[in-house]
N, C-alpha and C positions, 0 to 999 in steps of 0.2 A: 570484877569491876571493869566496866569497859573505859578508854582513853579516849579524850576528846577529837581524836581523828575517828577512832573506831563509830563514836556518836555521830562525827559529821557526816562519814559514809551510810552507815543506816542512814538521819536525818537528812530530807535533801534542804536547804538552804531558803526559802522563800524569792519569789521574783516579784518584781514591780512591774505590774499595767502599766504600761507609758500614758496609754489616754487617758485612765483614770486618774493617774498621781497628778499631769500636767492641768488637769480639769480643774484637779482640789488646789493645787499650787496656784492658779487662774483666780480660785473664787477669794482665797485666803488674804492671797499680795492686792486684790482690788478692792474685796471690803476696806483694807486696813489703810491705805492709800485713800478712797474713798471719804471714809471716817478723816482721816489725818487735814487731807485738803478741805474740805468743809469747815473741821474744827476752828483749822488756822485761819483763813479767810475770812471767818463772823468773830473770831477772837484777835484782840489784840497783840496778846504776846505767847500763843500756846504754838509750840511746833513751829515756829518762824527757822530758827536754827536746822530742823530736818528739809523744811520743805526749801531753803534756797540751797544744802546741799542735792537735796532731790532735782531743782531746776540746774543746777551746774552741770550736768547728768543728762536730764531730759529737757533742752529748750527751747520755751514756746512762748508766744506774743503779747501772752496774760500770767506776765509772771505774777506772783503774791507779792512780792518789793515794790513794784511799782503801786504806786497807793491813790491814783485816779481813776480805777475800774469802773466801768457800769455796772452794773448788774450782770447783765447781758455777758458782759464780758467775764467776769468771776463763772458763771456759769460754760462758759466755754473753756476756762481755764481749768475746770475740773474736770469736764472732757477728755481734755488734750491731758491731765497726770492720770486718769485711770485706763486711759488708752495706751499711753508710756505704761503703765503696769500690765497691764492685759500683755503687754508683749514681751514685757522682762519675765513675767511667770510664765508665758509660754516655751522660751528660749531656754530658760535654768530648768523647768520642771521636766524637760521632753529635754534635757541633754541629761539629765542629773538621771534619770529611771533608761535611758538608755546604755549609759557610760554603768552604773550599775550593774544591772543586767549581763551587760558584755563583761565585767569580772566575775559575778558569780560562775559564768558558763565557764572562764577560766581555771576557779578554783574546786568548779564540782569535776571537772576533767583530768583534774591532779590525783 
């Protein structure tokens, strides 16, 4: 019966695509942002509590609080949070498959 180092030496460990994981990390955090600021914006009280900690965070000229937007404007506002996410998933997803990555190398070296 082999011992779980025995396994991990056979077994080499999987690594993460940096461009790939950051891509999916990309599509995932901007659907859901996306979806969230849309929902909040034509509803009255759905997602108000995430989306002004989301603007505490990332802030921009069309917050959701303020409650005399255009049109126009609501739609720029939801520019300006999916583009705040496009860059948070870019930053976490391509630091998170990096910083990864660089431990496995560590721990298959052991």
């Amino acid at each position: 019966m082999l011992t779980i180092l025995q396994r991990m030496k056979k077994n080499k460990i999987m690594k993460i695509y940096p461009k790939s994981f950051t891509i999916t990390i990309i599509i995932i955090w901007a659907i859901f942002i996306l979806i969230n600021t849309i929902w909040s914006r034509v509803s009255a009280n759905y997602g108000i509590e995430f989306m002004v900690m989301y603007h505490s965070i990332h802030p921009h000229p069309f917050l959701i609080t303020k409650g005399d937007l255009t049109l126009v404007q609501h739609i720029y506002g939801v520019l300006f949070d999916v583009f705040y996410a496009i860059v948070d998933a870019f930053i976490i997803g391509l630091s998170f498959s990096v910083i990864y990555n660089f431990l496995i190398d560590k721990i298959e070296l052991k």
